[in-house]
C-alpha positions as CSV (number, residue, x, y, z in Angstrom):
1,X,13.6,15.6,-19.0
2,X,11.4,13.5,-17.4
3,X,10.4,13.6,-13.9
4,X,8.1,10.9,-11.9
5,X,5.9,12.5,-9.3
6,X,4.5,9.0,-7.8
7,X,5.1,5.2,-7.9
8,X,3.1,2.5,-6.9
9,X,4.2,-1.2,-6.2
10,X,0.8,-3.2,-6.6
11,X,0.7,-6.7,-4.6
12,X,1.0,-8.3,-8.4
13,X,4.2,-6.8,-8.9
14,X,3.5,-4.1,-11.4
15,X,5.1,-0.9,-10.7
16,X,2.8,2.3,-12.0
17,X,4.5,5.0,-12.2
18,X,2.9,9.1,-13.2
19,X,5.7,10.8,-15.1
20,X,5.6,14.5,-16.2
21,X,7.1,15.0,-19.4
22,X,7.7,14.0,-23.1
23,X,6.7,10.4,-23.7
24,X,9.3,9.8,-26.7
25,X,12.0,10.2,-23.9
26,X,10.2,7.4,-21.9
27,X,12.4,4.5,-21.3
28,X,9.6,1.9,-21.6
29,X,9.8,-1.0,-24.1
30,X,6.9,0.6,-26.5
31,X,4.6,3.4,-26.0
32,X,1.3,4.1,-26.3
33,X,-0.1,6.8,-29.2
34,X,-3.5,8.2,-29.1
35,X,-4.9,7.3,-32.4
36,X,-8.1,7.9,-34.3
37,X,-9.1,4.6,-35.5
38,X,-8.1,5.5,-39.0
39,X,-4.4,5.3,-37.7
40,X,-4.3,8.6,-39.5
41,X,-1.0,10.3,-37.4
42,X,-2.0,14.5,-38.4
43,X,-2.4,16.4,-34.9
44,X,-1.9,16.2,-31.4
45,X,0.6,13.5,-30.3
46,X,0.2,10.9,-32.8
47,X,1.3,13.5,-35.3
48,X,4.7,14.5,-33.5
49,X,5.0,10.8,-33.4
50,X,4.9,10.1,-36.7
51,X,7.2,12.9,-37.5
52,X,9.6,11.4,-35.0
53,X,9.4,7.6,-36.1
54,X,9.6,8.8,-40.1
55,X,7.6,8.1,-43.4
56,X,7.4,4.5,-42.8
57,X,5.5,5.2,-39.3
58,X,1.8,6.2,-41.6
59,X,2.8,3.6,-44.1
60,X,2.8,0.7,-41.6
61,X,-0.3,2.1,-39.7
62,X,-2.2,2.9,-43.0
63,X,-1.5,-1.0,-43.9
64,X,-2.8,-1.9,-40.6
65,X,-6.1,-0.7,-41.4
66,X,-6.4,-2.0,-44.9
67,X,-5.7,-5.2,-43.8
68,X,-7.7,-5.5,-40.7
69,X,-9.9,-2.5,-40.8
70,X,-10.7,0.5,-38.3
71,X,-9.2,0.1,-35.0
72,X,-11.1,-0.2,-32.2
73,X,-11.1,1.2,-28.2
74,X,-11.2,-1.9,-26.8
75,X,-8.7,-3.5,-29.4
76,X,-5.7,-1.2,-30.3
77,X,-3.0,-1.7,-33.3
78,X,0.2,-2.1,-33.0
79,X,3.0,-1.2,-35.3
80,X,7.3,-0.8,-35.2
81,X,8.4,2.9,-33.5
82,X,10.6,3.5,-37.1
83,X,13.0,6.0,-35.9
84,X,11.8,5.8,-32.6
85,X,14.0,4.3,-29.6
86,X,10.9,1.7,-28.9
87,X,9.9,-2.1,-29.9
88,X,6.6,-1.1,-30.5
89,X,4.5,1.6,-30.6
90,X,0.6,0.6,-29.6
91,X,-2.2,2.8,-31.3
92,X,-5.0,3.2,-28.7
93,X,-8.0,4.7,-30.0
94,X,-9.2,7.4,-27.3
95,X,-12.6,8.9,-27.7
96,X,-13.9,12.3,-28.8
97,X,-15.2,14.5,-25.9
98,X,-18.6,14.5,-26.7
99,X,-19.2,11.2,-28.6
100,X,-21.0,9.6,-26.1
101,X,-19.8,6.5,-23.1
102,X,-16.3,8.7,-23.2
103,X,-15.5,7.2,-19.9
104,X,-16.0,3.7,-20.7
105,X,-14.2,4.0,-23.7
106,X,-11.2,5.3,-22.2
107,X,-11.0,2.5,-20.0
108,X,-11.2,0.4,-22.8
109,X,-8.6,1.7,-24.4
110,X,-6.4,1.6,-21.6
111,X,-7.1,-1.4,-20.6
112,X,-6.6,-3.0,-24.5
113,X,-3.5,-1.1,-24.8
114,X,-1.8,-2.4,-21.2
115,X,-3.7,-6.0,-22.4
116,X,-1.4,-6.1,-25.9
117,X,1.3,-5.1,-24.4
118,X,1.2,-8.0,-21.9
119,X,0.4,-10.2,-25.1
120,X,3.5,-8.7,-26.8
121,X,5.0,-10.0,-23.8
122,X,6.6,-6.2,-23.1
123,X,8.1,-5.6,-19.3
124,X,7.0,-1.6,-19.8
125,X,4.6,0.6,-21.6
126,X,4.5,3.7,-21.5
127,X,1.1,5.6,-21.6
128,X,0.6,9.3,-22.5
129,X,-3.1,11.1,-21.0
130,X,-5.0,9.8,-24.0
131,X,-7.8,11.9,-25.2
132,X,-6.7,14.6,-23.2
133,X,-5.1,17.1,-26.6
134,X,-7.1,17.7,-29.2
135,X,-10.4,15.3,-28.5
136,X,-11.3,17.6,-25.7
137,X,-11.2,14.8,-22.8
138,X,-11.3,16.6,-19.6
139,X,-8.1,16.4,-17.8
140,X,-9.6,15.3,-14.4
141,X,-12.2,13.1,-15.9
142,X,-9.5,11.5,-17.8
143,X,-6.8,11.3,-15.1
144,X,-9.7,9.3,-12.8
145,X,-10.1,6.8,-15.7
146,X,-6.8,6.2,-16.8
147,X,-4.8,5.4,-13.0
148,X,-8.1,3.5,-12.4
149,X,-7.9,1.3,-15.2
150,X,-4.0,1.0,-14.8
151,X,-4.6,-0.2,-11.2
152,X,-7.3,-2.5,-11.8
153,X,-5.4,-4.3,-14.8
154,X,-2.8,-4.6,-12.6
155,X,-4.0,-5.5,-9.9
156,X,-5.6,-8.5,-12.3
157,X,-2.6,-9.4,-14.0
158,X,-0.6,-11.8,-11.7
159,X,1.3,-13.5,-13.9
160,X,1.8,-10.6,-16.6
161,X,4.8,-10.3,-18.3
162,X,4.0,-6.3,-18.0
163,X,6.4,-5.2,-14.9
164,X,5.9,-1.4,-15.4
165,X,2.9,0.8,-16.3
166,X,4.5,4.6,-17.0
167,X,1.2,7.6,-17.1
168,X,3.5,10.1,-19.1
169,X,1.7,13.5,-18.8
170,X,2.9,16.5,-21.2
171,X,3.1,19.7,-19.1
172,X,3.0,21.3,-15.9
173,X,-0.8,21.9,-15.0
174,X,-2.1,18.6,-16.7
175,X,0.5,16.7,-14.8
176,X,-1.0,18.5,-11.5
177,X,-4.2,17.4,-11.9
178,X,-2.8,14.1,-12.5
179,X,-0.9,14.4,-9.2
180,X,-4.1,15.4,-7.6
181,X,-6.6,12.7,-8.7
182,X,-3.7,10.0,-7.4
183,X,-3.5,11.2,-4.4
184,X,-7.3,11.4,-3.9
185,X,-7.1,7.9,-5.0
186,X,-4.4,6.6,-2.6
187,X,-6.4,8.1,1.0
């Protein structure tokens, strides 16, 4: 079950939202997965994902990437959610802890993944804390970068079709920390 620990009404109209719990129960118009940019769905998230959506999940993304190449932070893929009860599911390619302008390149693929779905012309997206599993993004670091660049896009956007930003955190310490860093960010 999902819970939301804070909402926020920007003066753009976009409501962010920080949600412990499992993003596939999200009741956003598409979700976001944390890809590598191989759209390669093995571990972490992306993999339970692609379990979820069914075979045609990895066929779809692996056709993504022969036909248009590696996907980028700053430029995520999007494919159908198969099984899953979305329009969309957006691959976002978070970075490796440790490769180098991490921070920067989680913005990027926040912002790139809140900027397709606004393209797609989606009301609500759900985002999971990308980076955060299995490329070793530190938690705090992470939750800074991702509310920051959810505000700031929003508070960009004033004619977006986007109406709803959802931070869906997996578990109960991750989604403290989460609580934490947004509250620091509100005083």
């Amino acid at each position: 079950m999902n819970t939301t620990l804070r909402s926020l009404n920007t003066p753009t109209g976009v409501e962010i939202k920080l949600i412990e719990g499992d993003i596939t129960l999200s009741d956003a118009e598409a979700i976001t997965n944390p890809a590598n940019s191989q759209l390669m769905h093995g571990g972490g998230l992306a993999g339970l994902l692609a379990r979820k959506a069914g075979p045609d999940f990895q066929t779809e993304s692996s056709q993504w990437v022969q036909e248009k190449g590696p996907v980028s932070h700053e430029s995520p893929a999007y494919t159908s959610a198969g099984d899953l009860p979305f329009q969309f599911v957006i691959h976002a390619v978070g970075p490796v802890w440790g490769s180098g302008d991490e921070e920067e390149k989680l913005a990027a693929a926040v912002r790139g993944s809140l900027a397709l779905a606004d393209q797609l012309q989606l009301k609500s997206l759900a985002l999971p804390a990308i980076s955060t599993g299995i490329f070793r993004f530190p938690v705090k670091k992470a939750a800074r970068v991702i509310l920051t660049a959810a505000r700031d896009f929003s508070l960009e956007k004033e004619l977006s079709a986007l109406q709803e930003v959802q931070i869906v955190v997996y578990g109960t310490q991750p989604a403290e920390i989460f609580q934490h860093v947004w509250d620091e960010m509100r005083s």
